[in-house]
C-alpha positions in Angstrom: 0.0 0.0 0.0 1.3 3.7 -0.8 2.3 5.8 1.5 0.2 8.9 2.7 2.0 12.0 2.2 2.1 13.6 5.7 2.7 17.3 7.1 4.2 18.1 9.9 2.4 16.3 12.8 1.0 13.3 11.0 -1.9 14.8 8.8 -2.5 14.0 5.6 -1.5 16.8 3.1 -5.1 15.6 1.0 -7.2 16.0 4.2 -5.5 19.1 4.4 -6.0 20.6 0.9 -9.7 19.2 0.9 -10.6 21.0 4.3 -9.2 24.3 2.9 -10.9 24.3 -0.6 -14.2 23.1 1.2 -14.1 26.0 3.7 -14.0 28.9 1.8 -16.9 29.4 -0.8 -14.8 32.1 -2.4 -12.3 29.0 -3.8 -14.8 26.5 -4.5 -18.8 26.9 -5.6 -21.3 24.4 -4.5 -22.9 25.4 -7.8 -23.0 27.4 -10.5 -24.9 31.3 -11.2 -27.4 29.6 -13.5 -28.8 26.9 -11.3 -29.0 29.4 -8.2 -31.0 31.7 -10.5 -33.8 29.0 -11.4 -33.7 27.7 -7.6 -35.1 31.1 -6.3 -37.2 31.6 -8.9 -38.8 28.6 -8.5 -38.6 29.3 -4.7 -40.6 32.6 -5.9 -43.2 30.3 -7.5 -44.2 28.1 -5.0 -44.3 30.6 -2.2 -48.7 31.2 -1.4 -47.9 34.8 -0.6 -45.3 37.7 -1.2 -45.7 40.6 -0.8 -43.3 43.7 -2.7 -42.8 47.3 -3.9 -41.0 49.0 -6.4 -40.0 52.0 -8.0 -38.8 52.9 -11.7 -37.8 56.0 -13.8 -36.5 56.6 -17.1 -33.7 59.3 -18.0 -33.7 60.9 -21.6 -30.0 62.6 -22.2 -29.5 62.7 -18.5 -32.7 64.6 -17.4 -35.1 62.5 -15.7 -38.2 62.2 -17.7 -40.7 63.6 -15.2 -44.0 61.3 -15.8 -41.5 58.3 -15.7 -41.2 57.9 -11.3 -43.6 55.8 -10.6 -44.0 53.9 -6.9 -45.9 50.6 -6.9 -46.6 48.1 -4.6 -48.8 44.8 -4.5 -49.1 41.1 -3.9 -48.6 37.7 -5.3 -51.0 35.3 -3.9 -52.1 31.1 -4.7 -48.9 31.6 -6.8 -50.7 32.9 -10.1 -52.9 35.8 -9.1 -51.2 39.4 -8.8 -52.5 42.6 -7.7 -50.6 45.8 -8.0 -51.4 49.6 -6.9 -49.7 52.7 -7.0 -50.1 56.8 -6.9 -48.6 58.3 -10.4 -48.1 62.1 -10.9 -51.0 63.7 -12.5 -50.0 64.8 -15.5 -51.3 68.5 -14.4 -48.1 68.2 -11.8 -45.4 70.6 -12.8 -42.3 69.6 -13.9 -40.4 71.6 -11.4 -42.2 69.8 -8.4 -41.6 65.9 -10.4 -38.1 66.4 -11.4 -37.5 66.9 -7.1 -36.3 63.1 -6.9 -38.1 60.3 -4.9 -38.1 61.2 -1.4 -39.7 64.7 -2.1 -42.4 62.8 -4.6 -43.6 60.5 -2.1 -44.2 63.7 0.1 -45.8 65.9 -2.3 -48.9 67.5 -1.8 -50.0 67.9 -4.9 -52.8 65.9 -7.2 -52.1 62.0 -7.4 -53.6 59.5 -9.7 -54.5 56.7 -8.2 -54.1 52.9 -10.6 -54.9 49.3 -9.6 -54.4 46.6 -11.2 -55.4 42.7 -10.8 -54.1 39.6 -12.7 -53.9 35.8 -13.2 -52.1 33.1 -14.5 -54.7 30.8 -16.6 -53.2 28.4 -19.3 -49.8 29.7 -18.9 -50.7 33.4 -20.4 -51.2 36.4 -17.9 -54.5 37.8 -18.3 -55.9 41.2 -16.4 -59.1 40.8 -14.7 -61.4 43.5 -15.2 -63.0 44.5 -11.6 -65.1 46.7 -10.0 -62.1 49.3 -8.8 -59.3 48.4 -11.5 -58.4 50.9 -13.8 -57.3 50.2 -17.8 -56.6 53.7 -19.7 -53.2 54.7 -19.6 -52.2 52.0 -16.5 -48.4 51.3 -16.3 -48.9 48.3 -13.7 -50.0 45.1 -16.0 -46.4 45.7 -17.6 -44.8 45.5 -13.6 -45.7 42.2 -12.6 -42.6 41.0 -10.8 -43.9 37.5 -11.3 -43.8 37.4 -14.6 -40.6 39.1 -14.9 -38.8 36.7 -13.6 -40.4 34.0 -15.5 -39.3 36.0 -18.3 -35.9 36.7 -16.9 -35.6 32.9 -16.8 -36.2 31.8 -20.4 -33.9 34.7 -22.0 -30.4 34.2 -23.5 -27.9 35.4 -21.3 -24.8 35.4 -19.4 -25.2 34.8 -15.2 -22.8 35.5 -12.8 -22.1 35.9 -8.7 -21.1 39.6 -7.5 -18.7 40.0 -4.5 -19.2 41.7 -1.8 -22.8 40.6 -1.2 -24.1 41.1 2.8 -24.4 37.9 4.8 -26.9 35.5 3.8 -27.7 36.4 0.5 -26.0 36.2 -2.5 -25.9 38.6 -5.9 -27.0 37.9 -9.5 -25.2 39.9 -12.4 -27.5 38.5 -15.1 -26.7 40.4 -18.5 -29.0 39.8 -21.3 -27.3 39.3 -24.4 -27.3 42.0 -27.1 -30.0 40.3 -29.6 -32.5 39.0 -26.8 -31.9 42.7 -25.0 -33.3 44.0 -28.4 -35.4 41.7 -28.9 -37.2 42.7 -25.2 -37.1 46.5 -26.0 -39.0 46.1 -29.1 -41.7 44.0 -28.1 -42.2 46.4 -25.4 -42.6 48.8 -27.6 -44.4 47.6 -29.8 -47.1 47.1 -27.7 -47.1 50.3 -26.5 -47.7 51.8 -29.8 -50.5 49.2 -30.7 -52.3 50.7 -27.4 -52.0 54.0 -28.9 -53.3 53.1 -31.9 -57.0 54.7 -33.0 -59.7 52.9 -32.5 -62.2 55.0 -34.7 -61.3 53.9 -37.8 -63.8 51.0 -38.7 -66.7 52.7 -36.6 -65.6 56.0 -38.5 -67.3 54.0 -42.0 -71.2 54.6 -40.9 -70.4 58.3 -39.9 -70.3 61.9 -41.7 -67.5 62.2 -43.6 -66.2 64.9 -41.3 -65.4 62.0 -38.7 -64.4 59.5 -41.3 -61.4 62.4 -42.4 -60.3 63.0 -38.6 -60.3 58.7 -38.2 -57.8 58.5 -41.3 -56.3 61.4 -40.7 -55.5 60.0 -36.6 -54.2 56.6 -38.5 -52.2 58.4 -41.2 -50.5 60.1 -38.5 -50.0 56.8 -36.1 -48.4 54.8 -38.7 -46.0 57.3 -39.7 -45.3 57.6 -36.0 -44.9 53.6 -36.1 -42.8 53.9 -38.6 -40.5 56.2 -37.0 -40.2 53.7 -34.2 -39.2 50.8 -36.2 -36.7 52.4 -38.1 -35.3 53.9 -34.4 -35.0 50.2 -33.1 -33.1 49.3 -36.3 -30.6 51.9 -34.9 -30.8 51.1 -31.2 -28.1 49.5 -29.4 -29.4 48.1 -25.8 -27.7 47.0 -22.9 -29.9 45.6 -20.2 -28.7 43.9 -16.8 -30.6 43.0 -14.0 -29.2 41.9 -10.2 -31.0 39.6 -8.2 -30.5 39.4 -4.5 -31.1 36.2 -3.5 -31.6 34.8 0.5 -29.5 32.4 0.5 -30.9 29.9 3.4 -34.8 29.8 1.8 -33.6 29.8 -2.3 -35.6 33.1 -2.7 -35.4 36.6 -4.8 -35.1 39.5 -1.8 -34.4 42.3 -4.8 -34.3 42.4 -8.4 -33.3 45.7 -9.9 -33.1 46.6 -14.0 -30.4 48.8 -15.9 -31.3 49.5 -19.4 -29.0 52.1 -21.7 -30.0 52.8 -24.9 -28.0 54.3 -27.3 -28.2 55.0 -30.8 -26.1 54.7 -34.0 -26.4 56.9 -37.3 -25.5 59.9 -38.8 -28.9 61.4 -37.8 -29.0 60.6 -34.5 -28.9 62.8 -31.5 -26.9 62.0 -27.6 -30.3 63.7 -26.1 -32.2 61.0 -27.6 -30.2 57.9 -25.4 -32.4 56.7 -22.4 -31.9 55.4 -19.4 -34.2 53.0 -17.8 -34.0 52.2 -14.3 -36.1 49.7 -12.0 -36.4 47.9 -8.6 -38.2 45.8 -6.7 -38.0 44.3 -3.1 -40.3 40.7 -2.2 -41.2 40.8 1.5 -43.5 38.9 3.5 -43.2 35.2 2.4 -45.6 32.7 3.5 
């Protein structure tokens, strides 16, 4: 039989070399980004409750876009029914008094616009349930369910990796879509928005006078040439977009997730005021 090699003392230099890689999850991982991304969000969907709230806002050429804070909160219950609620700036506020930042927002006196929104999970597909106190025109909250988010989060292409420096008991996600799927997210986002915009007059317009039939065509004429705009925008756009997920490390489940999207674009005709910053976050709480 071979000889163990020994240290000093009679311990065996392999005990030894296992004991150090094994205590220090800095050297060795247990394993890797990827698979501690899908453990919490499955943890996420098999939790009966959570509870969260959030905040996002969007910079154009480095001056926040005023109408963009928004402050949201809500619940995730029975894992596939979400209802969100928040208090959005009237669009009457002034500029002046929206452009103060967060802290002096959530403390404004001025006119708020209260939104509430409730969905479910049926057949796989979100849908929004149409209630008694929820609100539909011009409502930013379908878009901000956290729970689909992730879902979404977890069937993109991209590149996962752990941060340093995370507090004790939890661990950070650097999870960078990649540049086509980061596109790819942008545009269908948009897209959507500007089918919601679209006029709806146009095939009631056909039985009326032929003033309204002229302002239905004219209100199309002028939405696909703003559509068009878009598309040929996108075909310029270059989007980075990375999202961090804090993750509890004992219970497998999300504590934060928080969004970074720059957009830039490329071209002669192109302006630095027209880049955009996108920012988001969102804390879970209150698991059951």
């Amino acid at each position: 039989m071979r000889k163990l090699l020994l240290l000093k003392g009679g311990v065996p230099l392999i005990l030894t070399l296992y004991c150090i890689l094994c205590s220090g999850c800095s050297v060795i991982r247990d394993k890797p980004a990827k698979e501690d991304l899908s453990l919490a969000l499955a943890g996420m969907a098999g939790s009966d409750e959570v509870a969260f709230e959030g905040a996002n806002m969007l910079t154009r050429g480095g001056t926040t876009v005023p109408e963009s804070l928004l402050f949201y909160g809500g619940t995730v219950e029975d894992h596939k029914k979400v209802k969100l609620y928040t208090l959005l700036p009237d669009k009457s506020a002034s500029q002046k008094t929206a452009a103060k930042g967060v802290k002096d927002l959530k403390s404004s006196t001025y006119a708020l616009k209260p939104y509430y929104s409730q969905l479910e999970k049926k057949d796989g597909r979100w849908e929004l349930l149409t209630t008694e106190n929820s609100s539909e025109e011009g409502n930013p909250l379908p878009a901000l369910n956290p729970l689909k988010q992730l879902e979404e989060l977890d069937a993109m292409e991209k590149n996962v990796t752990e941060e340093a420096g995370a507090g004790r008991g939890t661990s950070v996600l650097r999870i960078e879509l990649t540049p086509s799927e980061a596109r790819k997210q942008l545009s269908v986002e948009l897209e959507k928005e500007m089918q919601n915009l679209r006029p709806k007059g146009l095939e009631s317009a056909k039985n009326s006078t032929a003033a309204d039939q002229a302002v239905a065509k004219a209100l199309e004429k002028l939405w696909q040439k703003k559509n068009n705009e878009l598309q040929e925008k996108l075909k310029q756009a270059n989007v980075e977009t990375v999202y961090h997920l804090t993750i509890d490390k004992k219970h497998n489940l999300p504590r934060r997730l928080t969004l970074n999207r720059k957009v830039s674009y490329s071209g002669e005709t192109t302006n630095k005021s027209d880049n955009e910053t996108y920012v988001s976050k969102v804390d879970f709480t209150g698991y059951r």
